[in-house]
N, C-alpha and C positions, 0 to 999 in steps of 0.2 A: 287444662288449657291446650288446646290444639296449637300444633307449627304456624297454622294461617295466623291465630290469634295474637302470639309470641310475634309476629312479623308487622302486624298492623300496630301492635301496641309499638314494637322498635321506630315505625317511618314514623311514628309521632315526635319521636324525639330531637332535640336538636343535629344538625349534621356532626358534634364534635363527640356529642353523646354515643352518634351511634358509631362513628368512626372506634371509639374507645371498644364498643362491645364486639365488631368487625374483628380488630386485633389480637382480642381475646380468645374469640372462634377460631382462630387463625393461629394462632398459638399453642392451641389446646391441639390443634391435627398436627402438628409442629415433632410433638414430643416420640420419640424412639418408641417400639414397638416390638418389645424383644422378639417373639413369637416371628415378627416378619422377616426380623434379623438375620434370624435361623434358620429360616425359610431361607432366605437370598445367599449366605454361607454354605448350604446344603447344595444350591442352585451353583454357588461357584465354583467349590470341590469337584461337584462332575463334569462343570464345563474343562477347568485345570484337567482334572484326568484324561478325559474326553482327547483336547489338543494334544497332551502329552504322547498318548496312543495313537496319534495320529485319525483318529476317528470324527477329526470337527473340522469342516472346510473354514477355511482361513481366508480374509480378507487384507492385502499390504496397507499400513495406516497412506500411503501417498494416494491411493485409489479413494479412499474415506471422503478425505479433506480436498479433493478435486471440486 
């Protein structure tokens, strides 16, 4: 069963129905993702280092939120 077909059988159904299966899909991208985690951890460590060494241009948070 192809994506198109999964989508035309879904607009058949009632709107509370599909509302249900929406929240579902929506739930399921929801969940943690170790592998990305680790990723973004890996990413923080060398920005931390990065700043620490003074090697990462800095931004004042009052300039941010102007």
């Amino acid at each position: 069963m192809s994506n198109k077909d999964i989508l035309e059988m879904a607009m058949k159904l009632k709107p509370a129905e599909r509302f249900l299966i929406i929240e579902g899909l929506i739930k399921s991208l929801d969940e943690p993702d170790k592998t990305i985690d680790e990723i973004w951890a890996e990413e923080a460590e060398k920005r931390l280092k990065a700043y620490r060494e003074g090697k990462l241009e800095t931004i004042p948070v009052d300039d941010i939120f102007k």
